[in-house]
MARKOL-931230 format. One line per 2 residues: number of its first residue (from 1); their letters; for each residue x, y, z of C-alpha. Coordinates in steps of 0.001 Angstrom, whole numbers, plus 500000, padded with zeros to 6 digits. Layout:
BEGIN
NUM	a	X Y Z ~ ...
This chain:
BEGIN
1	xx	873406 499407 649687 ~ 876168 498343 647309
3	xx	876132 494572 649236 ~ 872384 494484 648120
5	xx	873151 496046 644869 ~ 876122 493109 644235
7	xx	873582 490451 645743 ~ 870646 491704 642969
9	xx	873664 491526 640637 ~ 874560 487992 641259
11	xx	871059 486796 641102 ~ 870410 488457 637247
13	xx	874004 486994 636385 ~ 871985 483807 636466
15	xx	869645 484967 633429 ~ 873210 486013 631294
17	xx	874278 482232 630201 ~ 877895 481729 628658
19	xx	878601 481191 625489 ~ 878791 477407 625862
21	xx	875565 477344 627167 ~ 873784 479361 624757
23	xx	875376 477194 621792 ~ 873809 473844 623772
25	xx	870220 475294 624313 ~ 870170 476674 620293
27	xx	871273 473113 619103 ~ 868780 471370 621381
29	xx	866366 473827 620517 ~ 867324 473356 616884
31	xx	867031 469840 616722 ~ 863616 469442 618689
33	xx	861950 472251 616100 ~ 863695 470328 612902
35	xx	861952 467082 614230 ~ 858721 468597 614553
37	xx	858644 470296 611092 ~ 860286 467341 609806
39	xx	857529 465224 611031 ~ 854412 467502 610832
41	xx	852630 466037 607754 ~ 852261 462572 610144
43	xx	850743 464378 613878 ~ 847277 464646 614537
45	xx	845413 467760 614088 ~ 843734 467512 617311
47	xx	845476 464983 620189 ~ 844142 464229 623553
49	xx	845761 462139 626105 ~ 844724 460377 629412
51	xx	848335 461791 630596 ~ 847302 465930 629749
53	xx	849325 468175 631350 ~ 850632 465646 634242
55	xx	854269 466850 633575 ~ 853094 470780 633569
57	xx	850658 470840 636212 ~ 853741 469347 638344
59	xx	856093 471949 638046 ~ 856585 475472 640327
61	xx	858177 478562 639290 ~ 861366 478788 641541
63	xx	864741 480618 641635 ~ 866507 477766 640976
65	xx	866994 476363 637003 ~ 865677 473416 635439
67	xx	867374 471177 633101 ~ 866889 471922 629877
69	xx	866286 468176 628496 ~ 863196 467819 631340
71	xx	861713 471646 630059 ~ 862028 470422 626276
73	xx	860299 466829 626920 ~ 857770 469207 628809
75	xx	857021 470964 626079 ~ 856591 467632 623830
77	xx	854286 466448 625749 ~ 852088 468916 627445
79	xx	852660 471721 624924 ~ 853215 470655 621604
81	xx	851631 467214 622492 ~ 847874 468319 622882
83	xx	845375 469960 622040 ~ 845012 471683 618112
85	xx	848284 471320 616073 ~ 847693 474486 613870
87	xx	850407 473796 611886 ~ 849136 470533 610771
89	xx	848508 469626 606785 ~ 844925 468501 608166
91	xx	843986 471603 609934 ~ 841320 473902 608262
93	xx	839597 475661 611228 ~ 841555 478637 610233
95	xx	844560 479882 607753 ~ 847789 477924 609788
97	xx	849867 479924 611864 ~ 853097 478076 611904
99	xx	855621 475548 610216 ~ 857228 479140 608158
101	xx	860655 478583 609503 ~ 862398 481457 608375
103	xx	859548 483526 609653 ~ 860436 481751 613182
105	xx	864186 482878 612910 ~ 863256 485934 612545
107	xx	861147 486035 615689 ~ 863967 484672 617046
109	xx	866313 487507 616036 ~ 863858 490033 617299
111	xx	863006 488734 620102 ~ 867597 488668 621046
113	xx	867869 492076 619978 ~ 865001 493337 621323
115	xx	864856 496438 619617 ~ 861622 498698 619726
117	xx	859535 499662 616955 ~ 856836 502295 618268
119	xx	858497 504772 616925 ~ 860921 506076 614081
121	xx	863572 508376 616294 ~ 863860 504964 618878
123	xx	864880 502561 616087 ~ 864547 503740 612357
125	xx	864777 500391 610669 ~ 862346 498606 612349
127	xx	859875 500997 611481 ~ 861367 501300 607563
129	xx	860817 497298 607610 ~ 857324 497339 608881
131	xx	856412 500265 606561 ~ 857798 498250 603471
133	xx	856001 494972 604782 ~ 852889 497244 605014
135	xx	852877 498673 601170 ~ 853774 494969 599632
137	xx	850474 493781 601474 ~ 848824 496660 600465
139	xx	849732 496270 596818 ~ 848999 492294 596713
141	xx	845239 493252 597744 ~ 845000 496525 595147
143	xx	845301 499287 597334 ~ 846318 503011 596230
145	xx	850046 503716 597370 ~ 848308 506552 599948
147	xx	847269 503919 601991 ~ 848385 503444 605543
149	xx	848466 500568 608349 ~ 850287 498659 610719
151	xx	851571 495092 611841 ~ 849839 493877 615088
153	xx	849933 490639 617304 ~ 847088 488695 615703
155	xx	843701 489295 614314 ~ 842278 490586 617776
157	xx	843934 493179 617811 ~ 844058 494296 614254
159	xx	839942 493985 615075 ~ 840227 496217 618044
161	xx	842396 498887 615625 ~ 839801 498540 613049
163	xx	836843 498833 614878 ~ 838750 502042 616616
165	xx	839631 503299 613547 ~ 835945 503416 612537
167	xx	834506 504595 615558 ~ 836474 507705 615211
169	xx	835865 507892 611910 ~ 831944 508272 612179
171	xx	832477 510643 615048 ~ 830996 508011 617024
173	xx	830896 509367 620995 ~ 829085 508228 624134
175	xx	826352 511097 623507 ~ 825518 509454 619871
177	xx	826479 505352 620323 ~ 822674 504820 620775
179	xx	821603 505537 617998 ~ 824417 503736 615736
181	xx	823644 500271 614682 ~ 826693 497630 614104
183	xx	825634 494691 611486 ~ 826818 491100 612558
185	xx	825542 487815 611384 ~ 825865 484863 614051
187	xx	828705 483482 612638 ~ 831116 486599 613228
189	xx	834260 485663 615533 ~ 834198 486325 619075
191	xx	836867 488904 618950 ~ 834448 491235 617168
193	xx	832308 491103 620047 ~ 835332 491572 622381
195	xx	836228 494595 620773 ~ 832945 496508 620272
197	xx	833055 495859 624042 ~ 836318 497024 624847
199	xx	835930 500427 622350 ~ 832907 500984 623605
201	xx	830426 500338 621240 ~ 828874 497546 622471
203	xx	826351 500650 623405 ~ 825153 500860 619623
205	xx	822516 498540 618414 ~ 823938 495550 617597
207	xx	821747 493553 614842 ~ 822230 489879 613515
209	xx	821652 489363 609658 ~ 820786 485977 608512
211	xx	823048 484501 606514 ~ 822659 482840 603104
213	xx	823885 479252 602284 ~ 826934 479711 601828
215	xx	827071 481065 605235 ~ 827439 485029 603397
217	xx	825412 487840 605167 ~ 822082 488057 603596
219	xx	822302 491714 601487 ~ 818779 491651 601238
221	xx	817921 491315 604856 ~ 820450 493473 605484
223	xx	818557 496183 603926 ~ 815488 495365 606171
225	x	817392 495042 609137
């Protein structure tokens, strides 16, 4: 047992670089993510390339490393290289979602230290942050300082919690979900949809309002509906 113990040993020892090592990959890392900030106002918002994905649809997960220099140009190219560029000045499909460097050292620092946040006894200052992060959003939008939340992944899930929230709120069950109705109009996002399904309300009656021209739900066809 402790020759298989040792030989499990030796094999995670590979995912512990040295020091050396780790100061190469940040400065490589560094330097490819200045360039691309650097250069964002000039990229495309949307890119598609007879070469798509050639490089990535190549590779196999393995044991063995890869050279860092072939992962990066990787990423250039069939990452970073196609598709939308969210972070672009000329994207407006949606508020951007990157470009905020210090928000990206940050995910950087939590994502090394790895600490957990569920819950106040496991790391107290995690939670503290994300508390204080909570009431300053709550304030810039007017809310009273009783008000309560949380910080998830993306809006998807902060639908999900919502739409949760709610459900339990209205004592909504699988006796009564019948008889509920849920208002949408046809431009709603898909994750709405996604998460009536997932909390189980995709049972209620779900009803479409038209919409006026500014693409705003109809109030009063929403009273008819």
């Amino acid at each position: 047992m402790f020759d298989k113990l040792k030989e499990l040993k030796d094999l995670s020892d590979k995912l512990e670089p040295s020091e050396s090592e780790r100061r190469y990959w940040s400065q490589k890392v560094f330097e490819y993510s200045s360039s691309f900030i650097d250069n964002i106002a000039g990229l495309p918002v949307y890119s598609k390339k007879e070469t798509d994905l050639k490089a990535l649809e190549k590779i196999d997960f393995s044991e063995e490393a890869r050279p860092l220099a072939e992962l990066m140009q990787i990423i250039a190219t069939d990452v970073d290289g196609t598709g939308i560029n969210p972070a672009a000045p000329g994207h407006l499909g949606y508020v951007p979602g990157g470009g905020v460097f210090p928000t990206a050292l940050g995910d950087f620092l939590a994502a090394v230290t790895n600490r957990y946040a569920g819950i106040f006894y496991a790391n107290p200052g995690a939670v503290l942050m994300e508390e204080k992060c909570i009431q300053w959003m709550a304030q810039l939008i007017g809310y009273p300082s009783t008000c309560a939340g949380n910080l998830s992944s993306g809006g998807s899930i902060a639908t999900l919690t919502a739409l949760t929230a709610a459900r339990d709120h209205h004592q909504i069950t699988p006796e009564n979900v019948r008889t509920r109705a849920i208002y949408l109009t046809r431009q709603a996002h898909h994750c709405i949809l996604k998460a009536l399904r997932i909390a189980a309300l995709d049972y209620a009656q779900i009803r479409f309002v038209p919409m006026q021209s500014a693409y705003q739900m109809d109030i009063e066809a929403l009273k008819r509906a």
